[in-house]
PyMOL CGO cylinders between C-alpha atoms (Angstrom):
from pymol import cmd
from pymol.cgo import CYLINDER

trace = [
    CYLINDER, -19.25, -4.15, -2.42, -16.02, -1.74, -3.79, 0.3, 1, 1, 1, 1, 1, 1,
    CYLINDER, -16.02, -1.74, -3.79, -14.17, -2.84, -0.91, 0.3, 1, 1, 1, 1, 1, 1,
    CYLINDER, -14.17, -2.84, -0.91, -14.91, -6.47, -1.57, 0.3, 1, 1, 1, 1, 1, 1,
    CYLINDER, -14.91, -6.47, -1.57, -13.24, -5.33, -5.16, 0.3, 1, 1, 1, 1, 1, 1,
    CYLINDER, -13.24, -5.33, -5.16, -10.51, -4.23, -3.94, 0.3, 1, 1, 1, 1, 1, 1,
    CYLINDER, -10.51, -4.23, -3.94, -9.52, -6.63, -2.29, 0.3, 1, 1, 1, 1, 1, 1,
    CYLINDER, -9.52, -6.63, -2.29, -10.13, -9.16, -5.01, 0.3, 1, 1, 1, 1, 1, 1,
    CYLINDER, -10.13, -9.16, -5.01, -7.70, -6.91, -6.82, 0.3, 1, 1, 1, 1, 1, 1,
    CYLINDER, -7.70, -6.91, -6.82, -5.30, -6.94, -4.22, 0.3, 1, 1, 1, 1, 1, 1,
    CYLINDER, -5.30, -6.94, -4.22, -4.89, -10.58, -3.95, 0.3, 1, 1, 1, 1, 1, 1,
    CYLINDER, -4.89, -10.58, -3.95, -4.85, -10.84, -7.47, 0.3, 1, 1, 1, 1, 1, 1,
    CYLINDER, -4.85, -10.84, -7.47, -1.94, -8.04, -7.57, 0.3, 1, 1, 1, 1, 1, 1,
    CYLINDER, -1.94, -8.04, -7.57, -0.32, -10.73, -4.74, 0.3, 1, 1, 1, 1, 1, 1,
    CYLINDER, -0.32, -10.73, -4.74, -0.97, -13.53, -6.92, 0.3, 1, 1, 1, 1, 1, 1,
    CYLINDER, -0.97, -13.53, -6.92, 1.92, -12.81, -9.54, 0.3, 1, 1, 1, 1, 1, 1,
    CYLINDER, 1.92, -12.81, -9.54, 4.36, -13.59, -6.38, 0.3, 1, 1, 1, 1, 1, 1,
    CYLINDER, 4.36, -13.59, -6.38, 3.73, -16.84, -7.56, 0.3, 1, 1, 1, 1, 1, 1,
    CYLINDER, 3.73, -16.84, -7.56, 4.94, -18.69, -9.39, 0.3, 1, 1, 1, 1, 1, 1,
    CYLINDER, 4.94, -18.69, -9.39, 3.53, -18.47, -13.25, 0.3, 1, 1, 1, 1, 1, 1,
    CYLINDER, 3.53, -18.47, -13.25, 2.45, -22.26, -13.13, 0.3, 1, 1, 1, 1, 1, 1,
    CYLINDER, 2.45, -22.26, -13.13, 0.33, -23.02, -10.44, 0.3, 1, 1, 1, 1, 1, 1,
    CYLINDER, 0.33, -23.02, -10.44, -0.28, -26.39, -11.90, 0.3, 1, 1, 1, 1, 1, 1,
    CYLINDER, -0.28, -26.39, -11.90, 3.44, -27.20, -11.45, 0.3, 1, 1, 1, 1, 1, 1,
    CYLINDER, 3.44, -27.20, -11.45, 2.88, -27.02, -6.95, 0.3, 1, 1, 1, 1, 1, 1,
    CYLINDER, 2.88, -27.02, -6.95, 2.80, -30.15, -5.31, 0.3, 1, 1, 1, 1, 1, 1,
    CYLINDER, 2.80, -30.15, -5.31, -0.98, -30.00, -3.12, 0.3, 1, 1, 1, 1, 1, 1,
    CYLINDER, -0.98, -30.00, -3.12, 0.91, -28.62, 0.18, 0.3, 1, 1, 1, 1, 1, 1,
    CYLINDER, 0.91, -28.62, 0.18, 2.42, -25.80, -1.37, 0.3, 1, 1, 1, 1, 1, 1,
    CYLINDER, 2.42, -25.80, -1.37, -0.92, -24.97, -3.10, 0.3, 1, 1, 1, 1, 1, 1,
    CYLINDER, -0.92, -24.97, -3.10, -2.84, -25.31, -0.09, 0.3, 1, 1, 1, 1, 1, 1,
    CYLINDER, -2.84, -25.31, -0.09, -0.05, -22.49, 1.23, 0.3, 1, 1, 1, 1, 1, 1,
    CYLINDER, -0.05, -22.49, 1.23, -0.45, -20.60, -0.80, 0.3, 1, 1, 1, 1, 1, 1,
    CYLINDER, -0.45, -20.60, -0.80, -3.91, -20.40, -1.02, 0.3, 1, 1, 1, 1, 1, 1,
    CYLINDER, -3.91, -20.40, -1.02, -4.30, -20.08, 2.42, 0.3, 1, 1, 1, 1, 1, 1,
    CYLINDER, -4.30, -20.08, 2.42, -1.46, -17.36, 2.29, 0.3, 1, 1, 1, 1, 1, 1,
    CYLINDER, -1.46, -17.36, 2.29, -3.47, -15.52, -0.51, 0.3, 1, 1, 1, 1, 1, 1,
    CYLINDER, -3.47, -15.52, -0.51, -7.18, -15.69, 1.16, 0.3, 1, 1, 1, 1, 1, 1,
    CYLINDER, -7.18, -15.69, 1.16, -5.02, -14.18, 4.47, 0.3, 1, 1, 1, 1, 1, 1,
    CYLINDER, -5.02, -14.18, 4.47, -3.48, -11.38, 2.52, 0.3, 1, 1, 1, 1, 1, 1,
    CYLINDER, -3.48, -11.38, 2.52, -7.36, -10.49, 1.02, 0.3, 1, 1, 1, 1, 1, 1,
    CYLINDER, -7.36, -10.49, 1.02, -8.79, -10.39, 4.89, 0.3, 1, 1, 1, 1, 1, 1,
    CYLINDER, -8.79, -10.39, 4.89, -6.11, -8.42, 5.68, 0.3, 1, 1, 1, 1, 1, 1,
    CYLINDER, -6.11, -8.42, 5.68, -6.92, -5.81, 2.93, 0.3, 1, 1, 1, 1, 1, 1,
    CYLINDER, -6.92, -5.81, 2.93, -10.44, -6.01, 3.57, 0.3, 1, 1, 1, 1, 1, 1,
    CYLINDER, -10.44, -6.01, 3.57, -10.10, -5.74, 6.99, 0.3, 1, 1, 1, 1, 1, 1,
    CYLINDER, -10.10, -5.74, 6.99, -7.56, -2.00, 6.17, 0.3, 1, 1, 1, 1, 1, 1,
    CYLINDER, -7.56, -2.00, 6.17, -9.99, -0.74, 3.57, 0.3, 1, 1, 1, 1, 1, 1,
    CYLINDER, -9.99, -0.74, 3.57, -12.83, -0.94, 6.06, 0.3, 1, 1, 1, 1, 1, 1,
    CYLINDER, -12.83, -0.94, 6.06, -11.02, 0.94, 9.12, 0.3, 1, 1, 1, 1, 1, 1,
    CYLINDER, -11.02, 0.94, 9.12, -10.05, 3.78, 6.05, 0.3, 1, 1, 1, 1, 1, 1,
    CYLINDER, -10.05, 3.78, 6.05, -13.97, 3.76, 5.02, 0.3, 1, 1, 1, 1, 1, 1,
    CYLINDER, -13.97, 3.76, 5.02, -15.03, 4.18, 8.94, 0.3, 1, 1, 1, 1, 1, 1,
    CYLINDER, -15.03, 4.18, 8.94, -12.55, 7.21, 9.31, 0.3, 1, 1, 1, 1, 1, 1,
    CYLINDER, -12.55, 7.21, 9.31, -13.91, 8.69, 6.43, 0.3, 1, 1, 1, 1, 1, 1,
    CYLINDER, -13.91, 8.69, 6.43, -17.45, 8.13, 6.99, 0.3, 1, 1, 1, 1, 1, 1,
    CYLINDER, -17.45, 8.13, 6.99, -16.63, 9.45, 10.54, 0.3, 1, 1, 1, 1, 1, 1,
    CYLINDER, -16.63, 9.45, 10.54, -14.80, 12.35, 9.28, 0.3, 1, 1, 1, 1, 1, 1,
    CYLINDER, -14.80, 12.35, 9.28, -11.10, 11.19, 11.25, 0.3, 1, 1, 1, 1, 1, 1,
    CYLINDER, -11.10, 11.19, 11.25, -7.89, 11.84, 9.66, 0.3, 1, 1, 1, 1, 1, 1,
    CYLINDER, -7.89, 11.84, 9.66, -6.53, 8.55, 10.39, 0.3, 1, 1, 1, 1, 1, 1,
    CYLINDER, -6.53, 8.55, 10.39, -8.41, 5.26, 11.12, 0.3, 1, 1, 1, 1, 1, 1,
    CYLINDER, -8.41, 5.26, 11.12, -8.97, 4.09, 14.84, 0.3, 1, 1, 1, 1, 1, 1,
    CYLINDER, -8.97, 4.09, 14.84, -5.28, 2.52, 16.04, 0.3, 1, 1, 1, 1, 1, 1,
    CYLINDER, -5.28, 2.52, 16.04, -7.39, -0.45, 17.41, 0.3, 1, 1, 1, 1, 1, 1,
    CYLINDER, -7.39, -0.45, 17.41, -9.03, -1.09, 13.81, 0.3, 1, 1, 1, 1, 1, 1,
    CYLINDER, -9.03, -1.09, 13.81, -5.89, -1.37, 12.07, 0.3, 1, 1, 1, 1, 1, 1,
    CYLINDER, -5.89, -1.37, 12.07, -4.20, -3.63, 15.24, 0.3, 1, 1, 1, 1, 1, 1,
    CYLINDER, -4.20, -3.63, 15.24, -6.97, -5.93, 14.91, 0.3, 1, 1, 1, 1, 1, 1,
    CYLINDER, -6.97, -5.93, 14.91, -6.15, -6.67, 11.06, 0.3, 1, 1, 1, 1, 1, 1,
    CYLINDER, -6.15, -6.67, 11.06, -2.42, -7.14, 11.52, 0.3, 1, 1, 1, 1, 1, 1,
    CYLINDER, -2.42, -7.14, 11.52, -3.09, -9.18, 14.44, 0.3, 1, 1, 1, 1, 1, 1,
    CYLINDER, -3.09, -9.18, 14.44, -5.20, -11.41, 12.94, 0.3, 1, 1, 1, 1, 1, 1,
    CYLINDER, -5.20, -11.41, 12.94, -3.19, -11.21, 9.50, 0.3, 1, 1, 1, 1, 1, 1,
    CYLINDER, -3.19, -11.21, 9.50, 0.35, -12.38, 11.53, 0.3, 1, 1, 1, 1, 1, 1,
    CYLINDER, 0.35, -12.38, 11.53, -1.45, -15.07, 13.21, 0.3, 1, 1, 1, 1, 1, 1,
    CYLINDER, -1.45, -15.07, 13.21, -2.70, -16.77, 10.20, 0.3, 1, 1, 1, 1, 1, 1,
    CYLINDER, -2.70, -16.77, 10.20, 0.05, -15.99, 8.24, 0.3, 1, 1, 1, 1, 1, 1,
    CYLINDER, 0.05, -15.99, 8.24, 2.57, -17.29, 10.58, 0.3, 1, 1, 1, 1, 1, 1,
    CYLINDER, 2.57, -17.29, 10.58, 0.09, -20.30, 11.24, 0.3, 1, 1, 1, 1, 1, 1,
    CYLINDER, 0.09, -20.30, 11.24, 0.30, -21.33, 7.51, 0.3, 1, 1, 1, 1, 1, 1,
    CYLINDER, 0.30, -21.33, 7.51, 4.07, -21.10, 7.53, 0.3, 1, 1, 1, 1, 1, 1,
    CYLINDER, 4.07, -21.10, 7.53, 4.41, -23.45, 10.08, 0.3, 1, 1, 1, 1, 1, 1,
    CYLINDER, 4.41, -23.45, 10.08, 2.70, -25.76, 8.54, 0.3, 1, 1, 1, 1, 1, 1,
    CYLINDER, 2.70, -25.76, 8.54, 5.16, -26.19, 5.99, 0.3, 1, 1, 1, 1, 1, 1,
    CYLINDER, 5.16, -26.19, 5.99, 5.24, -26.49, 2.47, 0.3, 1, 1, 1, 1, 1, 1,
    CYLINDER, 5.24, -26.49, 2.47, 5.50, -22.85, 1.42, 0.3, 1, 1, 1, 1, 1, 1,
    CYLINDER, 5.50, -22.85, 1.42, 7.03, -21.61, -1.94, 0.3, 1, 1, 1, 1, 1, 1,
    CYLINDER, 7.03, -21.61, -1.94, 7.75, -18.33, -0.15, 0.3, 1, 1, 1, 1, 1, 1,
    CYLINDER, 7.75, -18.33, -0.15, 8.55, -18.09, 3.83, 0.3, 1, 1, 1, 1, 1, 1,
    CYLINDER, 8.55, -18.09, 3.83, 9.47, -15.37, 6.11, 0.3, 1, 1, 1, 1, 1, 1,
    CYLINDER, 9.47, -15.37, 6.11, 7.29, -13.09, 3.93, 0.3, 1, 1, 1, 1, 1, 1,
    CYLINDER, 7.29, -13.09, 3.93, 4.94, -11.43, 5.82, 0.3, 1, 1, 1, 1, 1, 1,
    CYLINDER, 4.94, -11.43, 5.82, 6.66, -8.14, 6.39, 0.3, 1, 1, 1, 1, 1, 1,
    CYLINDER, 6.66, -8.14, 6.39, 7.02, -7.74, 2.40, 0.3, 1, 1, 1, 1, 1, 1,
    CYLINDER, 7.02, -7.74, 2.40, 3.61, -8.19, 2.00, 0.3, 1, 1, 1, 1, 1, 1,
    CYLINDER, 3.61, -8.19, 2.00, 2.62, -6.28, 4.39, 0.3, 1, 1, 1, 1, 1, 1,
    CYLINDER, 2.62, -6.28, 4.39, 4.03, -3.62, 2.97, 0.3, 1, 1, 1, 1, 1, 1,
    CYLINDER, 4.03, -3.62, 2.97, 2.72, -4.44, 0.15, 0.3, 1, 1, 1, 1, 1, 1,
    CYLINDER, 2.72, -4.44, 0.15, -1.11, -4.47, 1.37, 0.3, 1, 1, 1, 1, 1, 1,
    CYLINDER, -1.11, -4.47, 1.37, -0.55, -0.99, 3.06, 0.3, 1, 1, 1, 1, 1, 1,
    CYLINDER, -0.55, -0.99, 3.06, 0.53, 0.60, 0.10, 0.3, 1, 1, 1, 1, 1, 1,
    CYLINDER, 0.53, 0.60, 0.10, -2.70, -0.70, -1.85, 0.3, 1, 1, 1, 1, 1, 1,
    CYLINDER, -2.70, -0.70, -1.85, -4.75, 0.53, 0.93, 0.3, 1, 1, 1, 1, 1, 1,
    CYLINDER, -4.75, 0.53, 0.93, -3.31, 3.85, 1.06, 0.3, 1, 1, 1, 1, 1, 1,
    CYLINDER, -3.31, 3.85, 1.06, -3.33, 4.33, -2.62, 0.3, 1, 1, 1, 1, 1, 1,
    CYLINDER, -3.33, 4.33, -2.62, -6.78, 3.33, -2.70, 0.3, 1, 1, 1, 1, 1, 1,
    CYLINDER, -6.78, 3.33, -2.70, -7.28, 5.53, 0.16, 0.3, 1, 1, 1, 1, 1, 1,
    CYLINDER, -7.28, 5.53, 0.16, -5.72, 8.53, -2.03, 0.3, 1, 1, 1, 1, 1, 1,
    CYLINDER, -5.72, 8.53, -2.03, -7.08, 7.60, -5.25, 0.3, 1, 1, 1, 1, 1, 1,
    CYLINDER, -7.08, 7.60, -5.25, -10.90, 7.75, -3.65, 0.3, 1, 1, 1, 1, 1, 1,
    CYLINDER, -10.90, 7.75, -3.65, -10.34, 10.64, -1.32, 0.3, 1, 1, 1, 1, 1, 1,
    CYLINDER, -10.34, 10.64, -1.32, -8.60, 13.16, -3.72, 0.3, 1, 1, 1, 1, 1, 1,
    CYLINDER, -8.60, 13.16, -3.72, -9.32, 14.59, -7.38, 0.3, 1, 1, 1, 1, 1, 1,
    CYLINDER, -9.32, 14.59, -7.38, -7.76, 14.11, -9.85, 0.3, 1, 1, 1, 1, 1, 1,
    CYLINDER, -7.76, 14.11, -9.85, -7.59, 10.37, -9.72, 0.3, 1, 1, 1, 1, 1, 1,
    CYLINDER, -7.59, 10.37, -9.72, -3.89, 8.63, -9.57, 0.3, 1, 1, 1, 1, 1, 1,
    CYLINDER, -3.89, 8.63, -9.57, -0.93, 9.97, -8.85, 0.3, 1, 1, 1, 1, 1, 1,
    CYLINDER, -0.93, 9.97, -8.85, 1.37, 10.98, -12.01, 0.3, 1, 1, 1, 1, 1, 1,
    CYLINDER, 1.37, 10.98, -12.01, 4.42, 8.59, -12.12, 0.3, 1, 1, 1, 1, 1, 1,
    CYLINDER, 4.42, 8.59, -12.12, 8.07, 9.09, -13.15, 0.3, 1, 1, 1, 1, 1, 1,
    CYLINDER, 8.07, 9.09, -13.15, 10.15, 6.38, -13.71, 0.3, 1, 1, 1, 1, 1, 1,
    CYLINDER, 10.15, 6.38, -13.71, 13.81, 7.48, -12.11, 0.3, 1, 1, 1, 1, 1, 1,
    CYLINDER, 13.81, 7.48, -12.11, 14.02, 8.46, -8.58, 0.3, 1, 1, 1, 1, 1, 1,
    CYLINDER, 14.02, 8.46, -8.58, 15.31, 12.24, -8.65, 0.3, 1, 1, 1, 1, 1, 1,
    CYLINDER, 15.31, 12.24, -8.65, 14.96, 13.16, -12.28, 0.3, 1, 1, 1, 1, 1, 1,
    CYLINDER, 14.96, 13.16, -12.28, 12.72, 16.22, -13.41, 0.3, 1, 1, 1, 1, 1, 1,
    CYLINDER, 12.72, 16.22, -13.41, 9.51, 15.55, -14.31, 0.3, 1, 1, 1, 1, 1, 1,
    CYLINDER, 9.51, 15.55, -14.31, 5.80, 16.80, -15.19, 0.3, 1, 1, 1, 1, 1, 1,
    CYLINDER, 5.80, 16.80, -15.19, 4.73, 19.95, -16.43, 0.3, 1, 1, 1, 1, 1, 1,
    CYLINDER, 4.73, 19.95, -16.43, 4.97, 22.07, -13.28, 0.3, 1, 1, 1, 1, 1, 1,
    CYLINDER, 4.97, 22.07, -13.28, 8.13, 23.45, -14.21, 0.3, 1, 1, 1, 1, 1, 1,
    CYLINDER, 8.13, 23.45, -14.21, 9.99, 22.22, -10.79, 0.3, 1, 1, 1, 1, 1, 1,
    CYLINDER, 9.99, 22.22, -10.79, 8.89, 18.56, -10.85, 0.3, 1, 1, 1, 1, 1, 1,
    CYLINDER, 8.89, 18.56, -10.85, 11.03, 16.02, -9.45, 0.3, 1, 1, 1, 1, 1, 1,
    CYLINDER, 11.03, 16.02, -9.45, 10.73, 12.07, -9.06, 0.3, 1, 1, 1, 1, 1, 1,
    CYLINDER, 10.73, 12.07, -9.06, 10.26, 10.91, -5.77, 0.3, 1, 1, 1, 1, 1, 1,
    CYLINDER, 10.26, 10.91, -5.77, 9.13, 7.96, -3.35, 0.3, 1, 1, 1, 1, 1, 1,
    CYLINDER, 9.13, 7.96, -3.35, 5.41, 8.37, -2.40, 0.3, 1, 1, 1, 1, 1, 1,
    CYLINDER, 5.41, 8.37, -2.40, 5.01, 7.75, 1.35, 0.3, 1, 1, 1, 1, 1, 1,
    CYLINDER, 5.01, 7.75, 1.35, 8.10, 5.54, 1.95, 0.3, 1, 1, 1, 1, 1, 1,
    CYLINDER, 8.10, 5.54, 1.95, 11.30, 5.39, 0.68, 0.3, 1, 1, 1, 1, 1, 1,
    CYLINDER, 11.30, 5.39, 0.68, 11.28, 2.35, -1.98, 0.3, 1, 1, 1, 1, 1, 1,
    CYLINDER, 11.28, 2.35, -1.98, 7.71, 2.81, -2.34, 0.3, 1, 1, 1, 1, 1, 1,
    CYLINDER, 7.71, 2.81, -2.34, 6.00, 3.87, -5.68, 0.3, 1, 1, 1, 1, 1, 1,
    CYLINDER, 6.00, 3.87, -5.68, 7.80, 6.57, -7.59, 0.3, 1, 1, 1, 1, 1, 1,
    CYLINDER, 7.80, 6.57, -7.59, 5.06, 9.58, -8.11, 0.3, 1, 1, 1, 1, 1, 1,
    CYLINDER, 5.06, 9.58, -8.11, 6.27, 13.54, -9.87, 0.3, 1, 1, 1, 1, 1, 1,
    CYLINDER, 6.27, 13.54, -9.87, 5.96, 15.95, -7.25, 0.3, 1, 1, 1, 1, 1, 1,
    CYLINDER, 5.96, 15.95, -7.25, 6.70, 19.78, -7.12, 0.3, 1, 1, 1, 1, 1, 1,
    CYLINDER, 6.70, 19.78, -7.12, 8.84, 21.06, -4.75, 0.3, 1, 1, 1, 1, 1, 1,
    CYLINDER, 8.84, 21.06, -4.75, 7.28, 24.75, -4.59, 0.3, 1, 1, 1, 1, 1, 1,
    CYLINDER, 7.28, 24.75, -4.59, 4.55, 25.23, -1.57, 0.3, 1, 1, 1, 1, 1, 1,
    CYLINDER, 4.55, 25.23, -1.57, 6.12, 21.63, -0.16, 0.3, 1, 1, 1, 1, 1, 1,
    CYLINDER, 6.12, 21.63, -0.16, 5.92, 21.56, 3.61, 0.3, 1, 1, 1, 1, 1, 1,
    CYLINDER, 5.92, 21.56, 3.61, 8.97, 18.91, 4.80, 0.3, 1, 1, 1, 1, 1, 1,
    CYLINDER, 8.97, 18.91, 4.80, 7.71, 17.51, 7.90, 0.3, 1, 1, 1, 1, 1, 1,
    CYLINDER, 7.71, 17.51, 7.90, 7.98, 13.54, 9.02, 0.3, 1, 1, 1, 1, 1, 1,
    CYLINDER, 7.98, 13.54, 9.02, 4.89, 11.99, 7.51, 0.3, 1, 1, 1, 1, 1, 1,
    CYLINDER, 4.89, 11.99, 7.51, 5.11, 8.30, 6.68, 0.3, 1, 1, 1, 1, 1, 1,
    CYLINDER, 5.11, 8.30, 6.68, 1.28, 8.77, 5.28, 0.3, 1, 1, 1, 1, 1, 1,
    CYLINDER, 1.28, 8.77, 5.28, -0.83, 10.42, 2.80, 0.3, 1, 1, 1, 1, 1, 1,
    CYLINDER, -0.83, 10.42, 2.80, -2.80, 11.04, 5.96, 0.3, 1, 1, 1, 1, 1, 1,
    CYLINDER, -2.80, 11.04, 5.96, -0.49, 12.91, 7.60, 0.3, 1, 1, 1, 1, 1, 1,
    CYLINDER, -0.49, 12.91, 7.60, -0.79, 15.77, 5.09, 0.3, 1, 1, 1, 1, 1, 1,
    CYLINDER, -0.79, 15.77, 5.09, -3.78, 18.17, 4.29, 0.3, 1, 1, 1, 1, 1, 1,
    CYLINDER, -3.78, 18.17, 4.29, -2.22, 20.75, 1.87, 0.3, 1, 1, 1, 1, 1, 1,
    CYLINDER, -2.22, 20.75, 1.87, -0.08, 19.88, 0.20, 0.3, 1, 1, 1, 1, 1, 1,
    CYLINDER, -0.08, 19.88, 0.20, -2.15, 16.43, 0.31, 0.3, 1, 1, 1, 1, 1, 1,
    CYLINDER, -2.15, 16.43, 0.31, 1.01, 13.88, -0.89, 0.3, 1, 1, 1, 1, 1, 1,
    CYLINDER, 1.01, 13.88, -0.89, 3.61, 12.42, 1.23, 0.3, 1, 1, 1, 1, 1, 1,
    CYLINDER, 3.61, 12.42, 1.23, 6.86, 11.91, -0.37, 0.3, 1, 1, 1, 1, 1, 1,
    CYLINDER, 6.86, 11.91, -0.37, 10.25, 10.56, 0.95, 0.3, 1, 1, 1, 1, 1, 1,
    CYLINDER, 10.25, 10.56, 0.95, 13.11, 12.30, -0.43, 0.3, 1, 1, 1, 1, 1, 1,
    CYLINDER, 13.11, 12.30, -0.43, 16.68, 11.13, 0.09, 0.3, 1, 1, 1, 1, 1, 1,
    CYLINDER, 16.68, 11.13, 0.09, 16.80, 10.99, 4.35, 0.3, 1, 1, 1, 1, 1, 1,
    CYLINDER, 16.80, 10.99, 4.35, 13.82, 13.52, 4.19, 0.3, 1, 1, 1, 1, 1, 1,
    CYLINDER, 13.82, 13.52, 4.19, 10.15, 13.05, 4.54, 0.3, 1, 1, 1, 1, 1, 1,
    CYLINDER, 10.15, 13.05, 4.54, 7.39, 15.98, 3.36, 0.3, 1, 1, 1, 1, 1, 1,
    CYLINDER, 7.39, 15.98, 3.36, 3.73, 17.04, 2.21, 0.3, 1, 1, 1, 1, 1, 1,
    CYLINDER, 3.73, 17.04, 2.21, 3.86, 17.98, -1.61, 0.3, 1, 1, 1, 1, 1, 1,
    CYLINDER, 3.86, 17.98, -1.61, 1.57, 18.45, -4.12, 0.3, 1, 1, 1, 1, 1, 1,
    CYLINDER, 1.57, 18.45, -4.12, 1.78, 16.44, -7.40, 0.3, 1, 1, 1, 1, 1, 1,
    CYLINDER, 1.78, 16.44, -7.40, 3.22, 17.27, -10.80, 0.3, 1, 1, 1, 1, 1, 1,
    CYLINDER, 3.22, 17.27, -10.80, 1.05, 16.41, -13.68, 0.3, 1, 1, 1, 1, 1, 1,
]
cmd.load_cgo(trace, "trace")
């Protein structure tokens, strides 16, 4: 049932790609649309479940096979509704891709780890927090979220993931360098 949640919320996060008047779309590019939306929410369904069996199953990343299967299935339909025509938005699977795997993986975090949320900053490589060496960085990816990390006990290794790293549990990309932090509240 919470992973049927999220992925409500997740489509509904997708939904403000759109545009503000639904009413205004001609039927094709709402049936797009839809059908792009409903494939975006199987896709995130589809993620949070392979996350929930590697937990359950005590794994530090979910099964390669489980998380194939979803982007298989998500490309196919996705690309299937493009061709159809009609579409207020094309060519953007990638970008919401992206977009579903950084929901996942923040939901992923935000379950797993406490403390709850991640503490934001709002510019990329300004101070921040109360740590006393806090600094503004992307979490996971560069471009992705901006979180306040703390550079003391970091351990800069490639990591692309929150998985990736135990302790310090965060992955953060900063300028051409990747690394396991901990946050800065």
């Amino acid at each position: 049932m919470l992973l049927r949640a999220f992925a409500i919320v997740a489509t509904l996060t997708f939904a403000a790609a759109l545009p503000a008047d639904a009413q205004t779309l001609d039927k094709v590019e709402r049936v797009c649309a839809s059908i792009k939306l409903k494939v975006t929410a199987k896709k995130t369904l589809a993620k949070l479940k392979c996350e929930a069996a590697a937990i359950m199953q005590q794994l530090a990343d979910p099964a390669p096979e489980c998380l194939a299967k979803a982007e298989q299935k998500f490309l196919a339909a996705f690309t299937k509704a493009e061709a159809n025509g009609g579409c207020v938005s094309e060519a953007d699977a990638a970008a919401v891709e992206t977009a579903v795997d950084t929901f996942v993986q923040q939901e992923v975090h935000r379950q797993t780890t406490a403390g709850g949320p991640l503490p934001s900053c709002p510019t990329y490589g300004s101070p921040c927090g109360s740590c006393g060496d806090g600094m503004c960085a992307y979490h996971e990816v560069y471009g992705g979220d901006l979180v306040c990390v703390s550079s003391s006990g970091a351990v800069m290794t490639m990591c692309t993931s929150d998985t990736q790293c135990t302790s310090p549990p965060i992955c953060v990309n900063v300028q051409a360098a990747s690394g396991c932090v901990n946050p800065c509240p």
